[in-house]
Kinemage of the C-alpha trace (Angstrom):
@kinemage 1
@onewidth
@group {chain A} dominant
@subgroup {mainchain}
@vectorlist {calphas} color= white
{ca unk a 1} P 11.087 22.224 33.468
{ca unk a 2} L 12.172 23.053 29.840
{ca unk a 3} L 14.335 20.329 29.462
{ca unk a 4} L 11.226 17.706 30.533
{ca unk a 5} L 8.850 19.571 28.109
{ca unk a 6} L 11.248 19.052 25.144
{ca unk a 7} L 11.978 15.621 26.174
{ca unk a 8} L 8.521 14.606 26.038
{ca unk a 9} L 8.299 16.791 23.127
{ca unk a 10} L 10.824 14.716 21.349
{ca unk a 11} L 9.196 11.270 22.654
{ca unk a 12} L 6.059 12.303 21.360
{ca unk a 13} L 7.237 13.296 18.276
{ca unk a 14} L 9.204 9.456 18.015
{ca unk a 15} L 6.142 8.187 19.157
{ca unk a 16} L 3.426 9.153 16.367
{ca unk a 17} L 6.360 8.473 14.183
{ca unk a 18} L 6.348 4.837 15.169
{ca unk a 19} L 2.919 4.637 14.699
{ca unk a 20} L 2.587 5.300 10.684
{ca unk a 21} L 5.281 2.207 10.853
{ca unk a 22} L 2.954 0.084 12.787
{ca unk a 23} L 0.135 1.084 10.955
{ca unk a 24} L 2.311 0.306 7.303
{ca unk a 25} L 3.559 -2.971 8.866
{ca unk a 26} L -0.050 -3.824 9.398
{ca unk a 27} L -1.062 -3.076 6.034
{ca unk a 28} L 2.021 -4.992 4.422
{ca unk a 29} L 0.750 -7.694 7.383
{ca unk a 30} L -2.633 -7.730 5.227
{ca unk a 31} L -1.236 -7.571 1.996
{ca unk a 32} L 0.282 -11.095 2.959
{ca unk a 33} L -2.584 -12.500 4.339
{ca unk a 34} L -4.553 -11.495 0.891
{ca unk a 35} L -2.085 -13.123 -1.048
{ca unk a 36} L -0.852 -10.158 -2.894
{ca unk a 37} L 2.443 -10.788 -1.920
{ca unk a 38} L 2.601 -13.777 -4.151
{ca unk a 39} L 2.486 -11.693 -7.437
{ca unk a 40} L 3.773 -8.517 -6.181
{ca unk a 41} L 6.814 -6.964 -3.839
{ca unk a 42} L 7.648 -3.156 -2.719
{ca unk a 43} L 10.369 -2.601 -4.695
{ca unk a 44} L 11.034 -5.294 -7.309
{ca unk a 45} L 8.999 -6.845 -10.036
{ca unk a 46} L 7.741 -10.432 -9.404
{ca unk a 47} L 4.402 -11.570 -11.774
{ca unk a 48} L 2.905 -8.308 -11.599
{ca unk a 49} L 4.509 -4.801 -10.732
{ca unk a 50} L 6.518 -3.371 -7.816
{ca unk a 51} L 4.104 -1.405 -5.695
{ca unk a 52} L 6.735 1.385 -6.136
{ca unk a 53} L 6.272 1.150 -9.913
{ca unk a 54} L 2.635 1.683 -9.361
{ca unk a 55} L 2.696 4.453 -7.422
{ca unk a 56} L 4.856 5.978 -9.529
{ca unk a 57} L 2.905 5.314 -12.641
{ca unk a 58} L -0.392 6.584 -10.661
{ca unk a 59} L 0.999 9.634 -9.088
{ca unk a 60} L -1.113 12.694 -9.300
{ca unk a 61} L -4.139 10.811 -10.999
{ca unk a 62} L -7.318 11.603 -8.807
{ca unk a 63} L -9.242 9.033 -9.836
{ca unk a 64} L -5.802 6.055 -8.913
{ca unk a 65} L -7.373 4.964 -5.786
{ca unk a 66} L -10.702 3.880 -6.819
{ca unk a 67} L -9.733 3.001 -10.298
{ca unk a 68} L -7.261 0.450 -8.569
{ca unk a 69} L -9.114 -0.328 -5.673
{ca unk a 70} L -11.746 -1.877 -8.697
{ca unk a 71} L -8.750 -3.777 -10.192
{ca unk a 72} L -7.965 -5.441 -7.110
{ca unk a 73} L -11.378 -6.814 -6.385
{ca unk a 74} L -12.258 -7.781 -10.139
{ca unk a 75} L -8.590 -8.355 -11.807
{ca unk a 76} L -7.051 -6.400 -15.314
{ca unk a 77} L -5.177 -6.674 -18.006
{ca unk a 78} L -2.939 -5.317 -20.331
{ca unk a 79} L -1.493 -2.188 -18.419
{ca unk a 80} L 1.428 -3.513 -17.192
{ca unk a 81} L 1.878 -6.661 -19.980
{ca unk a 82} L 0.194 -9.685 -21.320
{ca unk a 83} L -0.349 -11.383 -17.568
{ca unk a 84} L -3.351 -10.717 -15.989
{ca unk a 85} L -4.225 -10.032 -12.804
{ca unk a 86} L -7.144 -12.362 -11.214
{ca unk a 87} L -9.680 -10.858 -9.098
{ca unk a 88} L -9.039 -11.036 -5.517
{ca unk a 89} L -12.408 -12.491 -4.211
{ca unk a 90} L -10.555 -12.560 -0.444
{ca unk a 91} L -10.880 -9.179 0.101
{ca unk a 92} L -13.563 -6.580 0.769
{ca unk a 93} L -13.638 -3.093 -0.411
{ca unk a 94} L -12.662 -1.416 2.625
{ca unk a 95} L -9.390 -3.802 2.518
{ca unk a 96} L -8.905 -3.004 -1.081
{ca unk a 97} L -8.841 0.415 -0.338
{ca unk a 98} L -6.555 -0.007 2.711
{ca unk a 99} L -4.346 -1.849 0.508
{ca unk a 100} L -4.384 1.095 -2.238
{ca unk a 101} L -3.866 3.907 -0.497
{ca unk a 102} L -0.715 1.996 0.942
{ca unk a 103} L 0.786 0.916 -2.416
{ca unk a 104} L 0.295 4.397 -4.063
{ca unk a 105} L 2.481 5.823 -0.780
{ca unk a 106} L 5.168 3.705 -2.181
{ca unk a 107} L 8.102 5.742 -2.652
């Protein structure tokens, strides 16, 4: 009976695991869809800044999230160079902030 519980112990464990992957493939899924993968990638610098790069730069500021949630619906310039970025009239504020939080978890 021990050996079952910590079997399905482990497979739970795998399980929920899985699950914040599904739930970041489904963001990254959106961030397609939105077209922010045109200017931007995880790691690397295309037109604008890796989303890695921008968590990094935001770390630890309370206010990141809304302050860049605004920045993706009505564009900015002039933080990360001379190109701006152009509002994003495809997306709502709830995916904006979807979108956020998942680019400031990048590690």
């Amino acid at each position: 009976m021990k050996k079952i519980f910590i079997s399905l112990s482990a497979t739970l464990v795998a399980l929920l695991a899985n699950q914040g992957a599904f739930a970041a493939d489904a963001v990254l899924d959106l961030a397609k869809a939105k077209n922010c993968m045109t200017c931007h990638a995880v790691a690397t610098k295309v037109v604008g800044p890796a989303y890695k790069d921008v968590a990094a730069k935001y770390a630890g500021q309370k206010d990141a999230e809304n302050k860049l949630t605004a920045k993706v619906m009505k564009g900015g310039s002039g933080v990360w160079g001379a190109v701006p970025m152009p509002a994003n009239a495809q997306v709502t504020e709830a995916e904006a902030h979807t979108l956020v939080k998942w680019v400031l978890s990048q590690k």
